[in-house]
MILUM-780611 format. One line per 3 residues: number of its first residue (from 1); their letters; for each residue x, y, z of C-alpha. Coordinates in Angstrom, 3 decimals, padded with zeros to 6 digits. Example, Ala and Ser with C-alpha at 12.3 -4.5 7.8 and 13.67 -1.06 7.14 Angstrom:
! MILUM-780611
1> as> 012.300 -004.500 007.800 | 013.670 -001.060 007.140 .
! end
This chain:
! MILUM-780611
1> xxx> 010.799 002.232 055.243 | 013.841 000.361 053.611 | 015.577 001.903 050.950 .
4> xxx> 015.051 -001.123 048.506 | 010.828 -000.515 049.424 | 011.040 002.843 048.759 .
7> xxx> 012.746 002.244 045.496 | 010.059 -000.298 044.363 | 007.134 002.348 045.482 .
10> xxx> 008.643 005.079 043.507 | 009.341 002.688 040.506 | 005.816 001.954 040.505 .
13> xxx> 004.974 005.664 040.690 | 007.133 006.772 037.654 | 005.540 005.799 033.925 .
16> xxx> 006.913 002.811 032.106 | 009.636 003.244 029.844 | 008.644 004.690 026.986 .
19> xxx> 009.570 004.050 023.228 | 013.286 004.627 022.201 | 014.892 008.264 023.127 .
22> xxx> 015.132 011.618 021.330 | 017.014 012.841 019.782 | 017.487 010.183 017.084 .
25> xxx> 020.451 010.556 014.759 | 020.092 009.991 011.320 | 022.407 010.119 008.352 .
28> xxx> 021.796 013.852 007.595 | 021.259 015.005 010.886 | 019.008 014.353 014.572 .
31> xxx> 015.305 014.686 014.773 | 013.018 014.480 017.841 | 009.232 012.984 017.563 .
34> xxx> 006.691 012.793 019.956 | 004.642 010.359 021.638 | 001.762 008.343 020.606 .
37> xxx> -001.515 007.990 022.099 | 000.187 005.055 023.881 | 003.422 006.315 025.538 .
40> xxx> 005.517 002.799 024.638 | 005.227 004.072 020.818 | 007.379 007.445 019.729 .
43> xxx> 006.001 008.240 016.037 | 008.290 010.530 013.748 | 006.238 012.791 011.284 .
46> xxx> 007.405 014.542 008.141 | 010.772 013.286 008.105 | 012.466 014.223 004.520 .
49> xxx> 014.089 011.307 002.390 | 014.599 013.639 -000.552 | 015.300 017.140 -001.912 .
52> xxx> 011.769 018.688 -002.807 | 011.560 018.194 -006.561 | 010.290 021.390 -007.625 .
55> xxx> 011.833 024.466 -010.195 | 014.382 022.483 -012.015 | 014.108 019.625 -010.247 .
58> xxx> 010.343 018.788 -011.142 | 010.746 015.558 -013.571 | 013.513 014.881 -012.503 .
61> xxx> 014.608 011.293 -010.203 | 014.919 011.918 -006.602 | 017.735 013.068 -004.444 .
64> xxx> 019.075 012.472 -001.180 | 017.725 014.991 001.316 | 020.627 017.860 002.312 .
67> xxx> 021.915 017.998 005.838 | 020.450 019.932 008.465 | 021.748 021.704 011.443 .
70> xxx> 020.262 021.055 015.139 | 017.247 018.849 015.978 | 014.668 018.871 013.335 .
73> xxx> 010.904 018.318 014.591 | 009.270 015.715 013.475 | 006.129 016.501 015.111 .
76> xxx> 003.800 016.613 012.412 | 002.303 015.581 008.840 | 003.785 017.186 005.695 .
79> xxx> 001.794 018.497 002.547 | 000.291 015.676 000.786 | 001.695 015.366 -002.924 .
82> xxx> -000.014 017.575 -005.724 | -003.153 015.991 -005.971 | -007.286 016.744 -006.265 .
85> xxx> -009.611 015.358 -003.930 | -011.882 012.110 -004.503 | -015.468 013.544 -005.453 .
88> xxx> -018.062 014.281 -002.932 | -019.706 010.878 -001.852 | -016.873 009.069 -002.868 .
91> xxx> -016.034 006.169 -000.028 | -012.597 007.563 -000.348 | -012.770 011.430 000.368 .
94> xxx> -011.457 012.643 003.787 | -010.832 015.381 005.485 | -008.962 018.204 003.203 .
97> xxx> -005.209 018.588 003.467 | -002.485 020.550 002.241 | -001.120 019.816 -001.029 .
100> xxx> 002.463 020.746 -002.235 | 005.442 019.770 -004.696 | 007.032 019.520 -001.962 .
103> xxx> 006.044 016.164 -000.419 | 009.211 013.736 -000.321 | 008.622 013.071 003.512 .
106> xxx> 007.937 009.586 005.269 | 006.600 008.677 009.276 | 008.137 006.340 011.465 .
109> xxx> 006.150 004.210 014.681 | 008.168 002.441 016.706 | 008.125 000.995 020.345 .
112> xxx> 011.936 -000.303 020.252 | 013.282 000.559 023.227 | 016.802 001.697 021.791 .
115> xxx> 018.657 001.719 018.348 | 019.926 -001.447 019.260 | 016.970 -003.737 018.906 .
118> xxx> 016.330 -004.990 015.512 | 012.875 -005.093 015.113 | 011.091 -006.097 011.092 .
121> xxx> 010.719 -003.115 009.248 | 007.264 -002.151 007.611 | 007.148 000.022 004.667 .
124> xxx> 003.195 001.034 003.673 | 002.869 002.040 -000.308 | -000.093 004.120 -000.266 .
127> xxx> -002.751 003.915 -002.964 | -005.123 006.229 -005.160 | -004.686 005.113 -008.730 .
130> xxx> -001.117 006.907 -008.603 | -003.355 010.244 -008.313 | -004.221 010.801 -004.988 .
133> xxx> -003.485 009.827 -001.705 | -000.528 010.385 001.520 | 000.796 008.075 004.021 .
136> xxx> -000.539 010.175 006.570 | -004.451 008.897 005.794 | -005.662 008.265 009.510 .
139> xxx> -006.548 004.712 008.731 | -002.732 004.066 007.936 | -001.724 005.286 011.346 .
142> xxx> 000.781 002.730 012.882 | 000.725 002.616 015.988 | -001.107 -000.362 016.566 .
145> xxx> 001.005 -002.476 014.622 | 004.039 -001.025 016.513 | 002.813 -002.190 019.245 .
148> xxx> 003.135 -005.625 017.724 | 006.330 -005.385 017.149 | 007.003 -003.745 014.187 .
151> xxx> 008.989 -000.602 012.701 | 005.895 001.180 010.545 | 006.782 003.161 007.905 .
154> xxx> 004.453 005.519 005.178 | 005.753 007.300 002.725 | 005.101 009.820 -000.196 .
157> xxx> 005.616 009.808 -004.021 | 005.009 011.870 -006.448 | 001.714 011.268 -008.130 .
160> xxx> -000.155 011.888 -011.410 | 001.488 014.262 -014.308 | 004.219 015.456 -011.435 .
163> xxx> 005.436 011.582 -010.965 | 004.159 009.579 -013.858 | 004.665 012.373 -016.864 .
166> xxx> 006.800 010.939 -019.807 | 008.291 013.126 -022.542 | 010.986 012.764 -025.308 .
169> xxx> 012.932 015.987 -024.236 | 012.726 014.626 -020.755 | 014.679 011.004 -021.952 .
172> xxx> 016.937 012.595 -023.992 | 017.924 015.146 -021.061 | 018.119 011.835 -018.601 .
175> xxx> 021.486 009.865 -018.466 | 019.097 006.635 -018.639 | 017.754 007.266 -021.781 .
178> xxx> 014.506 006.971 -020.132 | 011.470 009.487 -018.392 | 008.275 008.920 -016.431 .
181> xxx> 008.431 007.230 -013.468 | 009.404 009.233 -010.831 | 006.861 007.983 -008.444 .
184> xxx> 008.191 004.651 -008.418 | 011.891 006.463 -008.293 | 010.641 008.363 -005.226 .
187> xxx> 009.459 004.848 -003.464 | 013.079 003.391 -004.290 | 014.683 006.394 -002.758 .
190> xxx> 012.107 005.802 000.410 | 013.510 002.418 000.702 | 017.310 003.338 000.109 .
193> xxx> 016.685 006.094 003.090 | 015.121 002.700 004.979 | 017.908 000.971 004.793 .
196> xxx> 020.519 003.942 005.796 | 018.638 005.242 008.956 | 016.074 002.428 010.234 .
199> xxx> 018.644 000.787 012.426 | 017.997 004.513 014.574 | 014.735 003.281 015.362 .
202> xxx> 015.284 -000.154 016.587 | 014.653 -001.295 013.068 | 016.071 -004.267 011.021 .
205> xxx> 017.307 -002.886 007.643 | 017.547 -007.101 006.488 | 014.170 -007.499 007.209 .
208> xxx> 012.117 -004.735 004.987 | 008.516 -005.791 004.005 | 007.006 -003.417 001.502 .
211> xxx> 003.040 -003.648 001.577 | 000.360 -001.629 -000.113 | -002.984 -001.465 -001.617 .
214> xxx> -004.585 -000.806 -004.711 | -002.228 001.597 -006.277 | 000.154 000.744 -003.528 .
217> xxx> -000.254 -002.657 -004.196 | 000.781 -002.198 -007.808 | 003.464 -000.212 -005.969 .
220> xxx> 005.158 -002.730 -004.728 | 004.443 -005.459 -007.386 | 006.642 -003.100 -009.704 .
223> xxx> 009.274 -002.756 -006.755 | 009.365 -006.557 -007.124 | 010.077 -006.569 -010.837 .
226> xxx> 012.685 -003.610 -011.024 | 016.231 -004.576 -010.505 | 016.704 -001.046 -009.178 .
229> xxx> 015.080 -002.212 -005.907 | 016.705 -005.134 -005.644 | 018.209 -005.682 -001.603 .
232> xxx> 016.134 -002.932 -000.541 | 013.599 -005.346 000.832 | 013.202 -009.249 001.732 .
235> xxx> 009.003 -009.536 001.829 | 006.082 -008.340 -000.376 | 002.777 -007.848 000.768 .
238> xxx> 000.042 -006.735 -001.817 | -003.804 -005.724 -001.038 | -005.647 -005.662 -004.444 .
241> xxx> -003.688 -004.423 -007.197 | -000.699 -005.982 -009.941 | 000.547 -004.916 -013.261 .
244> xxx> 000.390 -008.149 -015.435 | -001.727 -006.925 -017.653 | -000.269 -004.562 -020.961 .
247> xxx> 001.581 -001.366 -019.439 | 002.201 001.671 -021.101 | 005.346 001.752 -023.476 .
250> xxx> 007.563 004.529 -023.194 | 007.249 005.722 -027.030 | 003.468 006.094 -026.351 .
253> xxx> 003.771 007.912 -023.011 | 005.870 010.287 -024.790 | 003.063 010.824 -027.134 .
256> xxx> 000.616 011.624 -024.351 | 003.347 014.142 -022.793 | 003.655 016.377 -026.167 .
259> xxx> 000.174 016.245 -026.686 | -000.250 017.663 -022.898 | 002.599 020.369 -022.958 .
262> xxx> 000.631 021.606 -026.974 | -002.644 021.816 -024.431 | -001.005 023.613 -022.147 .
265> xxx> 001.180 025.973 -025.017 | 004.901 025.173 -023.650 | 007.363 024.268 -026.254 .
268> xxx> 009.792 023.327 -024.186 | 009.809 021.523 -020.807 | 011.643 024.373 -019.151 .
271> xxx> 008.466 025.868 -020.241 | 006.832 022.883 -018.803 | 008.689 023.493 -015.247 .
274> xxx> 007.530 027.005 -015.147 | 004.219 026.457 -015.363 | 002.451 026.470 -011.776 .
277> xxx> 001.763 023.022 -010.427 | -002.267 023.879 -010.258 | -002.072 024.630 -013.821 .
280> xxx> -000.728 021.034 -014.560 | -002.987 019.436 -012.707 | -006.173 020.634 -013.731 .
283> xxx> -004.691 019.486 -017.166 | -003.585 015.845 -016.610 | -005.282 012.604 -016.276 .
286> xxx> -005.008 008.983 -015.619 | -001.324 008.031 -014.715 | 000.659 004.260 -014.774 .
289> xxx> 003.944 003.264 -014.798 | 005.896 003.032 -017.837 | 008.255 -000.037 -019.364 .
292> xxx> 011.205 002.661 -019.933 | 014.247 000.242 -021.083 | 016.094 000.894 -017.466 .
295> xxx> 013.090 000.908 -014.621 | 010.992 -001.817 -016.260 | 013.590 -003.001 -018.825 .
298> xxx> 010.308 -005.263 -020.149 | 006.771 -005.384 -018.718 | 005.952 -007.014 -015.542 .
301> xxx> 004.525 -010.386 -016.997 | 007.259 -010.941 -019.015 | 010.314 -009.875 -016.092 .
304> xxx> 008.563 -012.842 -014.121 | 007.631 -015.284 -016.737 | 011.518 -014.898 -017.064 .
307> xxx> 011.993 -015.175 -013.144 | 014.238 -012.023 -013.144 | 011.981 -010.356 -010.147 .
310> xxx> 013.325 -009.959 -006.873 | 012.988 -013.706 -005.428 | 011.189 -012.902 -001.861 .
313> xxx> 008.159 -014.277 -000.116 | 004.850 -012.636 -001.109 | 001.442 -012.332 000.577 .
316> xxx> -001.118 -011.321 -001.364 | -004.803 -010.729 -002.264 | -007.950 -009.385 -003.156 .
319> xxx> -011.425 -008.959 -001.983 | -015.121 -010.265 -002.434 | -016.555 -006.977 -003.606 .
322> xxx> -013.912 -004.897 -005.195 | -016.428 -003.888 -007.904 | -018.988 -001.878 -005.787 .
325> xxx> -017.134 000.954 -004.871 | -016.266 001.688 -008.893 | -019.528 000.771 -010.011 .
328> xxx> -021.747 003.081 -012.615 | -025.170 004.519 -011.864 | -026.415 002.075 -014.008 .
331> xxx> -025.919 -000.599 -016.488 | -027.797 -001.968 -019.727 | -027.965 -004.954 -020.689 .
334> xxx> -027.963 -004.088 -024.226 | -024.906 -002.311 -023.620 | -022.698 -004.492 -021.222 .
337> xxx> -023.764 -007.352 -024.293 | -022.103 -005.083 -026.636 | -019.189 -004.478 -025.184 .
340> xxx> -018.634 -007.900 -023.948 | -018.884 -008.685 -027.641 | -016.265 -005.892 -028.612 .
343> xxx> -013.902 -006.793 -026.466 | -014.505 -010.484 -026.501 | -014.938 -011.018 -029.938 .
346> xxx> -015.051 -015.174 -030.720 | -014.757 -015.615 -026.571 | -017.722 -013.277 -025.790 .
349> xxx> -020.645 -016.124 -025.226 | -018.482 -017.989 -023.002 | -017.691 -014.272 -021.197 .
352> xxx> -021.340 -013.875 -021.040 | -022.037 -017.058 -019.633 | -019.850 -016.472 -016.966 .
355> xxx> -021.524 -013.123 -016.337 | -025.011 -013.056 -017.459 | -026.895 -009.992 -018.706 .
358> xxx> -030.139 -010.790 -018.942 | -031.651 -007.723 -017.636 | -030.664 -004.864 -016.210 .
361> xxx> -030.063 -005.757 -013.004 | -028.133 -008.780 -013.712 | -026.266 -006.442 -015.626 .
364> xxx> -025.077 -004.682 -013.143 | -024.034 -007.302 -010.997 | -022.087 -008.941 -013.761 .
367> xxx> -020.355 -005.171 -013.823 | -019.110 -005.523 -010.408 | -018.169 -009.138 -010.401 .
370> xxx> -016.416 -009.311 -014.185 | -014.841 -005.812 -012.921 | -013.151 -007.789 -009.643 .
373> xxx> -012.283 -010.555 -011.304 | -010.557 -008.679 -014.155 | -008.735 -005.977 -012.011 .
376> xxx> -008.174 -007.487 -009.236 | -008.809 -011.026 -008.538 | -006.798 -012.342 -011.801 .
379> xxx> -004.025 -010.309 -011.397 | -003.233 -011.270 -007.909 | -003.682 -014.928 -008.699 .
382> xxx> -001.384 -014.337 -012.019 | 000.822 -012.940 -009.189 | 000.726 -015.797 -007.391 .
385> xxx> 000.882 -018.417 -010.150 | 004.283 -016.519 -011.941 | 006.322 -016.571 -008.324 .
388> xxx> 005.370 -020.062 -007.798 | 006.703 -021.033 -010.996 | 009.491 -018.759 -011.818 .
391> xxx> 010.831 -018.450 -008.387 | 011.482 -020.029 -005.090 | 010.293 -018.111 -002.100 .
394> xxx> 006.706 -018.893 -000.895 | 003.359 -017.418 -002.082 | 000.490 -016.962 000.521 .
397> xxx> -002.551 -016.195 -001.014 | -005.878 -014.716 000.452 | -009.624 -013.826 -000.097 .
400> xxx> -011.329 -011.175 002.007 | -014.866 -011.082 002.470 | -015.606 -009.362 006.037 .
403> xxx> -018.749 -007.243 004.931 | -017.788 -003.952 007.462 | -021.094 -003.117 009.700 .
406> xxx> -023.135 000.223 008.558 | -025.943 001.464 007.407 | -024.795 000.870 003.360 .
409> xxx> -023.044 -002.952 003.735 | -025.525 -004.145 001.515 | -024.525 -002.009 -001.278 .
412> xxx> -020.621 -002.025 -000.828 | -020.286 -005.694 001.055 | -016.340 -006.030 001.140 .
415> xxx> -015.585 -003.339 -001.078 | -011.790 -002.380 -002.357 | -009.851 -001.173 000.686 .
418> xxx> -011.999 -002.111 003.246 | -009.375 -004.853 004.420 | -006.968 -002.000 005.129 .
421> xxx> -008.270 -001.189 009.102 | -008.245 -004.669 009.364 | -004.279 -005.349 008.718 .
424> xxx> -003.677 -001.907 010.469 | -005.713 -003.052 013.237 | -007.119 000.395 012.975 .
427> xxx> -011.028 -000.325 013.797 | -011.477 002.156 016.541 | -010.630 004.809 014.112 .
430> xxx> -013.869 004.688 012.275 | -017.425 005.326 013.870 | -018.859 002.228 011.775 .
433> xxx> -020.701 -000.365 014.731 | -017.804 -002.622 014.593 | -018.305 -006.350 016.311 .
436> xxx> -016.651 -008.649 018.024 | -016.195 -010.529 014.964 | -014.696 -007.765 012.836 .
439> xxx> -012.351 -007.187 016.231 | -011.388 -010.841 016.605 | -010.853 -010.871 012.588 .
442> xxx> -008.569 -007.693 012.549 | -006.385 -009.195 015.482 | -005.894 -012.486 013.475 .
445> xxx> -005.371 -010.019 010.428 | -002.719 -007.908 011.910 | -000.944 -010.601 013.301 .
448> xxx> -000.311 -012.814 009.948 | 001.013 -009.506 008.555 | 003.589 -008.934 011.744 .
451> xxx> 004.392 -012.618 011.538 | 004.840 -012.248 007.640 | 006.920 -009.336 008.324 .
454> xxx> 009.378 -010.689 011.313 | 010.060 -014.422 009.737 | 008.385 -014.588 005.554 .
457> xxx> 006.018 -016.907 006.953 | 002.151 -015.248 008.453 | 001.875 -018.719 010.221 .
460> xxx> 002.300 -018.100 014.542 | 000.556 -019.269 017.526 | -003.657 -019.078 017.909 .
463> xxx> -003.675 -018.530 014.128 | -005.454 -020.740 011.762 | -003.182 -022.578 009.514 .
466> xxx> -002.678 -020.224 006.528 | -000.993 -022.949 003.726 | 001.143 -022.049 001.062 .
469> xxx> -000.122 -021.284 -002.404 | 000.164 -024.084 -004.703 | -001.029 -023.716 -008.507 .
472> xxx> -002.188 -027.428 -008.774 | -004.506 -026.843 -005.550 | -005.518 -023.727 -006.047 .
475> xxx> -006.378 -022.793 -002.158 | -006.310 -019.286 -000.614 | -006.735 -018.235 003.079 .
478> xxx> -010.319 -016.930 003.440 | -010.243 -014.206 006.136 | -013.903 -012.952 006.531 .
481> xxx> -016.613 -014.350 009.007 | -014.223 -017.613 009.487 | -010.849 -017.482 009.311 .
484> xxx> -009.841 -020.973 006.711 | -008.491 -021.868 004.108 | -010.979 -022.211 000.962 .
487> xxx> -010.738 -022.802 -003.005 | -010.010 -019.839 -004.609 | -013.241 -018.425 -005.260 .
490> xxx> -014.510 -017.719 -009.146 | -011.718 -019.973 -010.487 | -014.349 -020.474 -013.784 .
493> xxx> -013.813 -016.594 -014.199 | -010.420 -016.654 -013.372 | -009.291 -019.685 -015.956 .
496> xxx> -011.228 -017.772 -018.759 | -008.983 -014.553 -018.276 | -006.259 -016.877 -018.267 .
499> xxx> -006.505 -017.809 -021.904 | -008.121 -014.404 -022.520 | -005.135 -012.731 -021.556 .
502> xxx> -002.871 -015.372 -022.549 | -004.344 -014.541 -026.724 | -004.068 -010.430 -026.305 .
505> xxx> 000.075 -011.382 -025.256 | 000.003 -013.676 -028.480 | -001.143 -010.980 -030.471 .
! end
């Protein structure tokens, strides 16, 4: 046989050349990964961006991981942050993992061939209220969307009392006058790491999208407003969740931090860093991010009514049902009336007309759908409405309503996060009867974000045309059963919280 046929057999014989090379070397030293399930994707696991904040270091911002001699693995997960689990029965609870202070790690998917390519960059904000969560939940795996093209990263951050804990010993000890943000500190260190060592893996450090939901999403709609993040990223994408409503002032998170370290009896926060990290977080609570004079040096509303956020193009949305999954056993009508009228005061007929609560079950549905419209679906269109005026970049704005197949879609319909294996094209990783519907949806799905990600526009071959937002038409993409644009849905609802919210900023 020929020498030039025997070189084509044995080329067809050996495997296809697989994602780019170990080791890879990064700024503090070289790691190796391993392969994915598909050999044209190498995924790096539990790389550090940051010194473990714990002992002295708890509360305090981030810092640049230390060097390291050799080839570190990167073979698997690390610890999730310091967190407890979602309640049994909760559409949220997975399998159990390790929890730990020390948690400052991120994962890397990539299929570039060599350091040399320049492929968008991908940066998933994880969500969980700013309580629980890790970037290594399976459904954020990201391999799939590595395969189309992309640099996926997921990252941790500190979460609940351990990043969102606010006290005045802790300001005065900081040299920025300020205390209680360190999550968001820890994503901002996440992206400066992004943009020192991403070129390694084929990655484009000028083309950074940050994208998240829920808690992620209000992630990255703070990383917008800060002027600490600013170059660390060129797109926004946000999945249900904003902060333009009233955020936490620092004087009052202060409060909430004495009155926590007198529960716990520490005088002191050296005391305070002593303590064990279980003991803390049986004892904490609800966290949020905190206007702080230097991260947020005013709230989010007013940093973009002023048009001082980070001027990039934004994708963004919310979904039909985001209501169900936080929804009470049950709701009175006597009481949701009541309320309405508390909060409402002179407004509360035209609330109540808007969602009706003439019985109990009407009730309950008016729960759900004033709870979406309030948490969700008006703060992404306030999103949307504040970049288009204030800035210059383009908005895309959608509406998910893809009800996922199983046995409780009737109770849940397109409940909050159930877009998320749909942009990570992730479907196979759930035992729910998907169809080809959901399949063709998620390709379409994945693909707008990939486009979003390589160019600021989701727009590409085969995909519906996906129009810029514009205030004075009011249309978002609807991605559910069809794939087209539509009106934004509730815009009655929406328009009321508009002035609503509009009169609490006046006060």
């Amino acid at each position: 046989m020929p020498r030039a046929h025997l070189i084509a057999v044995f080329a067809t014989l050996l495997p296809v050349s697989a994602a780019i090379n170990d080791p890879v070397r990064l700024e503090n030293g070289l790691i190796s990964g391993l392969s994915g399930s598909n050999p044209d994707v190498r995924v790096f696991k539990g790389v550090p961006f940051a010194v473990p904040p714990v002992g002295d270091l708890r509360w305090r911002a981030p810092k640049m991981a230390v060097a390291w001699d050799g080839v570190r693995k990167a073979d698997r997960f690390s610890a999730t942050c310091m967190q407890t689990p979602y309640p049994e029965g909760s559409l949220y609870r997975g399998a159990p993992q390790p929890v730990s202070e020390d948690c400052l790690y991120l994962n890397v998917w990539t299929a570039a061939k060599s350091s040399k390519e320049r492929r968008p960059v991908m940066v998933w904000i994880h969500g969980g209220a700013f309580t629980r969560g890790s970037g290594s939940t399976p459904t954020y795996d990201g391999e799939e969307l590595a395969k189309k093209g992309v640099v996926l990263v997921s990252i941790n951050y500190r979460l609940g009392v351990f990043g969102f804990f606010a006290h005045p010993e802790l300001t005065k000890e900081s040299d920025r006058n300020a205390s209680g943000n360190y999550g968001i500190l820890d994503q901002i260190a996440a992206l400066e790491w992004v943009q020192k060592n991403i070129a390694a893996f084929g990655g484009d450090p000028k083309r950074v999208t940050i994208f998240g939901e829920s808690a992620g999403s209000w992630a990255v709609n703070c990383l917008m407003a800060t002027p600490l993040a600013k170059g660390l990223f060129q797109r926004v994408i946000g999945e249900s969740g904003a902060q333009f409503g009233p955020m936490r002032k620092l004087t009052d998170a202060e409060e909430a931090g004495v009155k926590l370290a007198q529960t716990l009896g520490a005088d002191s926060i050296a005391a305070l860093r002593a303590k064990p990290a279980e003991e803390l977080l049986k004892a904490s609570g609800p966290a949020s991010p905190t206007v702080d004079g230097w991260l947020f040096p005013e709230n989010i509303y007013a940093i973009f009514a002023k048009g001082k956020q980070n001027d990039v193009p934004l994708l963004i949305g919310s979904n039909a049902d985001e209501g169900t999954a936080f929804a009470p056993p049950s709701v009175k009508a006597d009481s949701f009336r009541q309320t309405a009228q508390t909060r409402f005061g002179a407004q509360a007929d035209a609330f109540l007309k808007l969602y009706p609560a003439t019985s109990d079950e009407e009730a309950k549905a008016s729960q759900n759908a004033s709870f979406r419209d309030q948490a969700f679906g008006w703060q992404m269109r306030t999103w949307a409405r504040m970049q288009t005026k204030t800035g210059k970049s383009k908005v895309y704005l959608y509406y998910f309503s893809r009800v996922p197949p199983g046995p409780e879609s009737a109770r849940y319909g397109a409940y909050h996060a159930s877009e998320i294996s749909f942009v990570f094209h992730n479907l196979d990783k759930s035992t729910r009867p998907w169809e080809d519907t959901d399949r063709k949806l998620s390709d379409a799905m994945s693909s707008y974000w990939v486009n979003f990600a390589s160019t600021g526009d989701p727009n590409g071959k085969g995909l519906p045309k996906w129009p810029a937002y514009q205030q004075k038409t009011d249309v978002a993409m609807g991605l559910g059963d069809k794939i087209a644009p539509l009106a934004t849905p509730h815009k009655a609802a929406l328009d009321f919280l508009d002035e609503y919210f509009a009169k609490q900023r006046g006060q």
